[in-house]
N, C-alpha and C positions, 0 to 999 in steps of 0.2 A: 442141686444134687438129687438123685432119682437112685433109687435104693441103696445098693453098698458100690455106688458109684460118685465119685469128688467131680465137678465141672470146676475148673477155674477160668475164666476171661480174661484175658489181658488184656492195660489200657487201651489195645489199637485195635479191643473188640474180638479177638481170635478166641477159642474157646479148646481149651483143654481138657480132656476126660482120663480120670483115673480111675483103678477098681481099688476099693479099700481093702486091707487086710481086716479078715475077723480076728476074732479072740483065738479060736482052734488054732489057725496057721502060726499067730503071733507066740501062743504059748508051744507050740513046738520049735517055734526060733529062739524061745527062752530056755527051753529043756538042755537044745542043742550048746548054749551060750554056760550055762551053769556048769555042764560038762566040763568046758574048756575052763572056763573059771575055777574049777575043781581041780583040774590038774595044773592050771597056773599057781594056785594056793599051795597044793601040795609041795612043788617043789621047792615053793619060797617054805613052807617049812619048815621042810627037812634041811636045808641052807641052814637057816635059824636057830635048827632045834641042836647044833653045836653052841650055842653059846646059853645052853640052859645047865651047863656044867660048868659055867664061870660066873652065868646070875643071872637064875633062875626068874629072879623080879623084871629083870631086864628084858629077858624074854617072853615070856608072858606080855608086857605092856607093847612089846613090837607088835607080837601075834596079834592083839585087838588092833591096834594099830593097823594092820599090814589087811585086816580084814577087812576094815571098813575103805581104804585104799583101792582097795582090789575090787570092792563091790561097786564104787560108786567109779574110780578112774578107767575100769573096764569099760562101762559105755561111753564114758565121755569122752577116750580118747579114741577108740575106733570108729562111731561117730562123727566125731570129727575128719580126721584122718582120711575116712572111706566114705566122707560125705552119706552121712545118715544109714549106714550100712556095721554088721555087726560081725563076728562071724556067722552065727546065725541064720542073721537074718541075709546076709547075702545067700549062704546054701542053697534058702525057699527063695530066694527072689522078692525081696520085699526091702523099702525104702522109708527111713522118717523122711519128713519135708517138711515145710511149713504151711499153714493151713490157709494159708492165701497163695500158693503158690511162688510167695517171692524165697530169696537166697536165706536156706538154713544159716541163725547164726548161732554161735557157739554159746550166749547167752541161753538159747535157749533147749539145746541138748545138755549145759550144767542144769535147768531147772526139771526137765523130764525125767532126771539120773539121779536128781536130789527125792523127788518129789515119787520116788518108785517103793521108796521104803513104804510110804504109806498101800501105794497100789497089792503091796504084797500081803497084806493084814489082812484076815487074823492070822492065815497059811495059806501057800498055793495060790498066788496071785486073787485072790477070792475079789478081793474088791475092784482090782484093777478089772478083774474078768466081766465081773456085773457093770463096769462103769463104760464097757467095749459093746455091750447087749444095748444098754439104753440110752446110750448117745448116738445122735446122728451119724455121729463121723467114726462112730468107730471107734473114740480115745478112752485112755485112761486117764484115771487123776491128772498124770505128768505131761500127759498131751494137752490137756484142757489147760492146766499154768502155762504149759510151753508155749500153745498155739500151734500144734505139730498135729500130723496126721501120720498112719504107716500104712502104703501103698502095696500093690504089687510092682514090681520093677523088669519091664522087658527085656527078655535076652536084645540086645542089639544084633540084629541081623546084616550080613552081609547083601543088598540086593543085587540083583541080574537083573543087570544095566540091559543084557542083550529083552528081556523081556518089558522091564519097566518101561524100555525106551525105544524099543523094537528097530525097525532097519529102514525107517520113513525119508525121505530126502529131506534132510539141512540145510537150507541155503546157504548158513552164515560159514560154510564152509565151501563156500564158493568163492569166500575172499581169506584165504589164508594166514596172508598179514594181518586183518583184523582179527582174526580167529587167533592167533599167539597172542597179540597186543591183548586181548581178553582174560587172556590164561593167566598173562603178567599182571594184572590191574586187579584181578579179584582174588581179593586173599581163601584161605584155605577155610577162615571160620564162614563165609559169605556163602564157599561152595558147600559144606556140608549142610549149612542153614538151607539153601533152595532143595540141593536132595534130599533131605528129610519130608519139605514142604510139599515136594512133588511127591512120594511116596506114600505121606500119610492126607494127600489130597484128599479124597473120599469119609475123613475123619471130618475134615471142618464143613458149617455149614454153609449153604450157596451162597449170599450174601457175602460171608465173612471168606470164603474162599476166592471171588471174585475180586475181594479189594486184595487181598493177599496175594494175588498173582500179578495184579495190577501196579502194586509198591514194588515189588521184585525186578517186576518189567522195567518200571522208570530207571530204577536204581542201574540195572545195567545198561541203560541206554544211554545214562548219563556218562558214565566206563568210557563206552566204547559206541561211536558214532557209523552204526554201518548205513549205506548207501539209501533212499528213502524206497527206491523199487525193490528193496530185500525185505523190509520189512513190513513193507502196507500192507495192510487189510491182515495182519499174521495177529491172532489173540493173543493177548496176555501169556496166557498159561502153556501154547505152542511154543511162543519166545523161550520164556523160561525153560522148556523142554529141551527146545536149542542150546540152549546157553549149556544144560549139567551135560549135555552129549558131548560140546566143544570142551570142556574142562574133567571130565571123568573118562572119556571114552580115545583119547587122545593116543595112548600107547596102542591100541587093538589097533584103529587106521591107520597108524603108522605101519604099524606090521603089517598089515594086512596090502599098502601100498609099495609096501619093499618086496611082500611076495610079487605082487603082482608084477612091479619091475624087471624081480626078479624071472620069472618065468619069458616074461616078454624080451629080455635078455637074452637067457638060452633060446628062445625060437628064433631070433633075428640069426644067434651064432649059427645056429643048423641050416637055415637059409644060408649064410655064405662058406 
């Protein structure tokens, strides 16, 4: 980790970079969140506050009840829910996770949600804030029990495929039947896996990027066997290039093969 930046590596050596949230962002996602918890409160109750005319004790003992409820079931089940996400904290774009990077588990967003009463002592997040300044990663109390960190979270961008992958000649679309047999055999999580891979290429570094295109490469070549003069001497990472053009770019060729048809159609007509 290199300032308010998280690396995590993954067993197969790949290396992820996230930016941490500070305290400022994080406590304006808690401002936001107390908001919404203010008016969720409220309307439970004024709900409520009808049965303080048939007992009053009754009431009362819901109200603490329904507080403590609300304070600690508020993160835990939107968190949950919205995989580490609040209202809040979705607003500002920011993420819990866990601080190894492996799968948030619900363990440990109940102990970050438990463990916040303290963070908020004596007033105003005071402790949790001081404990976001002097820790490496950024946590509070609840993050340090959880194991959890809170990130900034990327809009997910749509990319321009006509850019990222520009108009360079495909061979492997020079065998068409192999080209669908491709389409069919690689599932949808494989393809969003290699566009990502190709997209945030310039993210990983040369070594680990090298072997990353290289397992990608095998993987589809194990698929789908094209001819050995299409493929020799073609790198790793061109393959793969190929591969997200045949699997993403499919509807635009098609169109673009029916105008052409098409047009070459009407010219034959005018000819006769």
């Amino acid at each position: 980790m290199s300032g308010s930046e998280l690396r995590i590596r993954t067993p197969e050596g790949i290396a992820f970079a996230y930016q941490l949230a500070g305290p400022i962002t994080r406590c304006l996602a808690w401002a936001i969140d107390i908001v919404v918890i203010f008016v969720i409160g409220t309307t439970a109750f004024i709900t409520m506050a009808r049965l303080a005319f048939f007992n009053p004790d009754l009431f009362g003992g819901l109200s603490v009840v329904a507080f403590f409820v609300l304070q600690l079931g508020y993160g835990v089940v939107l968190e949950w829910g919205w995989r580490g996400q609040t209202v809040g904290k979705r607003l500002l774009r920011l993420r819990v996770m866990d601080a190894d990077g492996l799968r948030l588990q619900f363990h440990q967003i109940l102990m970050r949600n438990l463990v916040r009463f303290a963070d908020l002592l004596p007033a105003c997040y005071l402790v949790g804030g001081l404990a976001c300044l002097l820790t490496q990663k950024a946590q509070r109390l609840g993050d340090l029990a959880a194991g959890t960190v809170v990130v900034h979270h990327r809009k997910p961008v749509e990319p321009d495929l006509d850019q990222l992958l520009g108009n360079k000649y495909n061979s492997l679309r020079d065998h068409p039947h192999l080209a669908a047999r491709l389409r069919q055999r690689a599932t949808p999580a494989e393809a969003r896996f290699i566009l990502q891979a190709l997209i945030r290429r310039d993210e990983f570094e040369p070594v680990e990027r090298v072997r990353l295109f290289s397992d990608m490469a095998a993987h589809f070549h194990s698929l789908v066997a094209f001819p050995p003069e299409v493929i020799e001497g073609m790198p790793d990472e061109q393959f793969v290039r190929n591969v997200v053009d045949v699997l993403f770019r499919t509807h635009a060729v098609r169109s673009m093969e029916s105008a052409r048809n098409r047009d070459e159609a009407g010219e034959a007509r005018a000819l006769v």
